[in-house]
N, C-alpha and C positions, 0 to 999 in steps of 0.2 A: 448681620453675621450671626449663624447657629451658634450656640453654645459649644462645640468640638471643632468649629472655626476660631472660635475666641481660644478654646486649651491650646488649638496648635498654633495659632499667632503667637500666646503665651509661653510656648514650649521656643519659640525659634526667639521670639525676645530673649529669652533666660539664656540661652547660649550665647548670643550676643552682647549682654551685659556682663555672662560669665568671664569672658574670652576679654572684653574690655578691661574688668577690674583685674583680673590679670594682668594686660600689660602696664599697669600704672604700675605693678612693684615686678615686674621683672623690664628686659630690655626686649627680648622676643615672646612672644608666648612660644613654648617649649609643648609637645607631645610626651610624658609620662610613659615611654616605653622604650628599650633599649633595642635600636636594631644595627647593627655593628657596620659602617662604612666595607661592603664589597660583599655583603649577605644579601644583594639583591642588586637588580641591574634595572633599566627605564627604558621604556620606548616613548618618545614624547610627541605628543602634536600627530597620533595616528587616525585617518580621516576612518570612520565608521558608517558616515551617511551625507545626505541632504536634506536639508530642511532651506522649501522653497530653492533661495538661490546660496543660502550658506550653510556651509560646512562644516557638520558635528566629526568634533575630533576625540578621541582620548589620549591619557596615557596608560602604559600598561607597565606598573612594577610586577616584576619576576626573579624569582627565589634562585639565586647564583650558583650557578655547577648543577643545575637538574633540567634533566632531556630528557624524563619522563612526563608526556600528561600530568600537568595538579589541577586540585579545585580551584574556582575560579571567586573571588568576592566583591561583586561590582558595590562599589562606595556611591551610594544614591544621595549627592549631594545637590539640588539646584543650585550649577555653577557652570557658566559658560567662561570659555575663553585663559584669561589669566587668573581669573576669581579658583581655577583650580589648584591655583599653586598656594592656596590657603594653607596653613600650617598645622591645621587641626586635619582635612583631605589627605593632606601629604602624610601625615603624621602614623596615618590610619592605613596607608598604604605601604609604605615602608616597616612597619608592622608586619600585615600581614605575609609580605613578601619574605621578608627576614625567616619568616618560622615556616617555609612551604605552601603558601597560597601563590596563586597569580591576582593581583588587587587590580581593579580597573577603575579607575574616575575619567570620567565620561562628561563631554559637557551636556547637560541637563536642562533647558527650561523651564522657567517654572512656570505655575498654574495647569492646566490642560497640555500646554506643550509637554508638561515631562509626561507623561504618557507615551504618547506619539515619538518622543527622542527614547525612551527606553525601548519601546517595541523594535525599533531600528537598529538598538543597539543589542539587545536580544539576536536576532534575523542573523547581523551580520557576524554574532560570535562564533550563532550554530555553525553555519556556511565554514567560517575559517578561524576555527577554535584551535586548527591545529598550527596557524602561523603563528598565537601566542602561548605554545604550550599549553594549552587549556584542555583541560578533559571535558567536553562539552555536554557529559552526565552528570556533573558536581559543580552547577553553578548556584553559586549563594548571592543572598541581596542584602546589605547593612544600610540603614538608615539608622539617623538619630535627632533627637530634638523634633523640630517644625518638619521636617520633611517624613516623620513618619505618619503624619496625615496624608501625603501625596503616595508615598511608598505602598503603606500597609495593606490600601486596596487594591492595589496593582498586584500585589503573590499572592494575595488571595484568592483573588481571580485563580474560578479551575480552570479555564484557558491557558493559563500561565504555566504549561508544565514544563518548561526547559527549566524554570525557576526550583532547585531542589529542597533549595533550606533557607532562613532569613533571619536575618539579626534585626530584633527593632531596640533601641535606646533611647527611656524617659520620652516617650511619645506616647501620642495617640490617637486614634482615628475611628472614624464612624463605621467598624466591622462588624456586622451581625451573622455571618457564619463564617467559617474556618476550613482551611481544607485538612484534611484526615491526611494527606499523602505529601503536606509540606511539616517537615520539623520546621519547629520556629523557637527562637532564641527570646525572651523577653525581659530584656534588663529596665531594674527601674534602681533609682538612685534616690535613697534613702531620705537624704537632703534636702529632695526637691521641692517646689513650691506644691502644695496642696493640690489644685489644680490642675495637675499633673497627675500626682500619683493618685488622688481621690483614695473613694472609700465603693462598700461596695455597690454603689449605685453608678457610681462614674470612674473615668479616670482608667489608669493602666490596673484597679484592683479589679473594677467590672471589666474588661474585658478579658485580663487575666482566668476568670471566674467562667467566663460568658465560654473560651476556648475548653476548658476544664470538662463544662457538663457535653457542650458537644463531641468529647472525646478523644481533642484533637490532637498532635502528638508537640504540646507545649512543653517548654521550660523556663521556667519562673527564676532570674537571678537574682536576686536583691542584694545591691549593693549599699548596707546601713549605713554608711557613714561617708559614702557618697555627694558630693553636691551636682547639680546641674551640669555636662561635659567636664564629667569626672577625669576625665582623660588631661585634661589640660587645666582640671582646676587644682584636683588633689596628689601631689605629688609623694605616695604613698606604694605600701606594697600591697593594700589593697587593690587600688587602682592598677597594676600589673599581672596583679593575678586573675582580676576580671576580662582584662584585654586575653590574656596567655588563653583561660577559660573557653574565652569568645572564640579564637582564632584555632583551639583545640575541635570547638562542637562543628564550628565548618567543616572541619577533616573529619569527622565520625560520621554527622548526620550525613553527607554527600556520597558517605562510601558506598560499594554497588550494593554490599552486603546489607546495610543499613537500607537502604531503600529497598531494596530484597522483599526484607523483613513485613516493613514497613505496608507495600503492595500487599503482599501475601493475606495479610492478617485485616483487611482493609473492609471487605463483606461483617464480617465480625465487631469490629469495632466499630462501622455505621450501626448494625443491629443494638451496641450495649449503648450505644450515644439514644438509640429510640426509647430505651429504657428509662432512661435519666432522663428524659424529657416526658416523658410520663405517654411515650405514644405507646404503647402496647401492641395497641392492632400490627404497624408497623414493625414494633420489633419481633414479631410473633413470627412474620412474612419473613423478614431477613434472616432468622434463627433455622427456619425453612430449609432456606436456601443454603446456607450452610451447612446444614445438617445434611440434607441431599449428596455431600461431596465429602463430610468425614462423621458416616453414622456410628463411627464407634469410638466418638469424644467424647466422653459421659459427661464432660462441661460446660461442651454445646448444649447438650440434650438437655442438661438440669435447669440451663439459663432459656433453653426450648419452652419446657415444662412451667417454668415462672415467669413467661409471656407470654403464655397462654392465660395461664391464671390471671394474670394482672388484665386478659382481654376479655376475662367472664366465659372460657370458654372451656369450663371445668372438666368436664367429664373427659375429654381429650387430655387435657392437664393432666389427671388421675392415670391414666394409659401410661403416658409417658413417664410419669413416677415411679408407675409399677414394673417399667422396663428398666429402670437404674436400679433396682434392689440387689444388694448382695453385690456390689459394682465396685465398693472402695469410696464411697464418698461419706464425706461423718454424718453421722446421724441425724446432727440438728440441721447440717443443711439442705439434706434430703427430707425428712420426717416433716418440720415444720410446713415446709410448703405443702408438700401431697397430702397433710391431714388437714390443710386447708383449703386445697382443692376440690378433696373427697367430701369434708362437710361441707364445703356451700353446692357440691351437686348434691347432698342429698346422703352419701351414703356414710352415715353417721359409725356404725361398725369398722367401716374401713379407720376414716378418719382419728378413733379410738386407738386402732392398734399401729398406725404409723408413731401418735403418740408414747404407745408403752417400746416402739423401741428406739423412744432416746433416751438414755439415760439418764436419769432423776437430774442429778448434778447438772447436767446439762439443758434440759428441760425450762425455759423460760418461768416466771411466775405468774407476767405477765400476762401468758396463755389465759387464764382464768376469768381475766375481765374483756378480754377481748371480743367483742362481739360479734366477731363471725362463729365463735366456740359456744353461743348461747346455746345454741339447741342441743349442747352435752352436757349443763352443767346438773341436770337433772338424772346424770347416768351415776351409779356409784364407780363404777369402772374409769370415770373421769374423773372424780373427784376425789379418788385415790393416788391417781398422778401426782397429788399434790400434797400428799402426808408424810411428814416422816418417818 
């Protein structure tokens, strides 16, 4: 067993011991959320597929008195059969229904099967999203604990794109890229075992970190004072305002507008994720590309211009500098670059006078030791910059 088999076996222990020491001092374990008897209705035991010769069912809670399309929030729990009438599933679904979601718990297999049972349940929502009220453009995916090993790579997956937004909870899994066009929700519980939340080499802080540089459009909650299935450990207003939080980002991030957005701005935001990743060349190409379709975003162009630079491809850099002059952008973030541009091609005069116009105040000091600036420091016109 890898090491991120061990966190998620350790992750779905922990709710289970959670949920146990629980019931030793109460009589039920209780769900930490208020959702008021007739603020949602249930379809129970609805068949969605075949698997072999038996019969994957769900239930579907729905939000009382609304005949419009809502987002959709499938509860990715591995639970077949009665194991869904669990009180922590239930708990989660009668939530979201209460506040305008449609919550589906789904029976689920686990290991490899839950794949094969989500894709099925996926298929059959698209097909008849409109028999459960479902807007089938604002489907969200919540896991938590142990099953966000099995989950997290499944909306990952760019294949996955009926999948719009995702809540994961104190989990975590072996993901090494992110998609740009799913919001994801990433609560971690302050409380938790080590293990869990790691630092940044492991754990929900590396991957936290790992979506971050790839640019992907994360949200980091941190609930400090959290323990393990906050939800039914901590009966608090923290824990209600995290759930309210939760079941608010499914309604924004699924909206058309939000996903709109999201699309639109997506060339872009691959290109500045090539930046952070120190690929250059790449992000030079997608700066391109973008540029081609808005050349008069002097943003694009400057972040053009300092991908270029960063791909040694100076003297083009230098061009494109020189065509954002007098544009509105400040000085130092223009100036710095292009006289760094301009001196490592070479043309040292240039390089001088992008320097003389930032202003002093503004004007780094660190300029001075830097050593792409060596071949000015013998100019007096450079080392005037630096007087006061």
């Amino acid at each position: 067993m890898n090491i991120m088999m061990r966190r998620a076996s350790l992750g779905c222990a922990a709710l289970v011991i959670g949920l146990s020491a629980l019931s030793l001092h109460a009589q039920a374990p209780r769900f930490f959320f208020p959702a008021p008897p007739g603020s949602f209705t249930v379809m129970s035991n609805v068949q969605y597929g075949i698997l072999d010769t038996a019969t994957l069912r769900m239930d579907v809670y729905r939000p009382a008195g609304v005949s419009a399309p809502a987002p959709a929030l499938i509860l990715f729990n591995q639970a077949v059969g009665t194991q869904r009438t669990n009180a922590f599933y239930v708990g989660w679904a009668r939530a979201a229904a209460s506040k305008g979601l449609v919550a589906i718990v789904p029976d689920l297999h686990g290991g490899d099967g839950s794949a094969q049972d989500f894709q099925r349940l996926i298929a059959h929502l698209g097909e008849r999203a409109g028999n459960y009220g479902i807007d089938r453009e604002a489907i969200a995916v919540y896991a938590g604990s142990g099953n966000v090993f099995t989950a997290f790579p499944i909306v990952e997956d760019p294949k996955q794109t009926m999948v719009k937004a995702a809540v994961m909870y104190y989990g975590t899994a072996p993901i090494t890229q992110f998609r740009r066009d799913l919001p994801l929700l990433y609560v971690r519980a302050g409380l938790d075992r080590p293990g869990v939340n790691g630092d940044v080499e492991s754990g929900i802080t590396r991957l936290a970190a790992t979506a971050i540089a790839q640019n992907a459009p994360i949200t980091v909650l941190n609930n400090p004072t959290g323990h393990h299935a906050f939800e039914m450990i901590d009966d608090d207003a923290v824990t209600r305002d995290v759930i309210e939080r939760t079941i608010d980002f499914v309604k924004r991030s699924t909206a058309a507008s939000y996903q709109a957005a999201l699309r639109n701005a997506l060339p872009e935001a691959a290109a500045a994720a090539h930046v952070i990743a120190g690929d250059f060349h790449a992000a030079a190409s997608a700066y391109a590309t973008v540029l081609a379709s808005h050349p008069d975003d002097i943003r694009v162009r400057l972040a053009y211009g300092e991908a270029l630079l960063g791909d040694k491809q100076y003297s083009t850099a230098c061009s494109e500098f020189d065509r954002l002059r007098g544009k509105g952008l400040g000085p130092r973030d223009l100036g710095l670059p292009a006289a760094r541009a301009c001196v490592l091609k070479g043309d040292h005069d240039a390089s001088v006078a992008w320097l003389q116009s930032i202003p002093k105040r503004f004007l780094p000091s660190s300029v001075q030791q830097d050593s792409a600036f060596a071949p000015l420091r013998g100019r007096a016109d450079f080392r005037a910059l630096f007087q006061p």
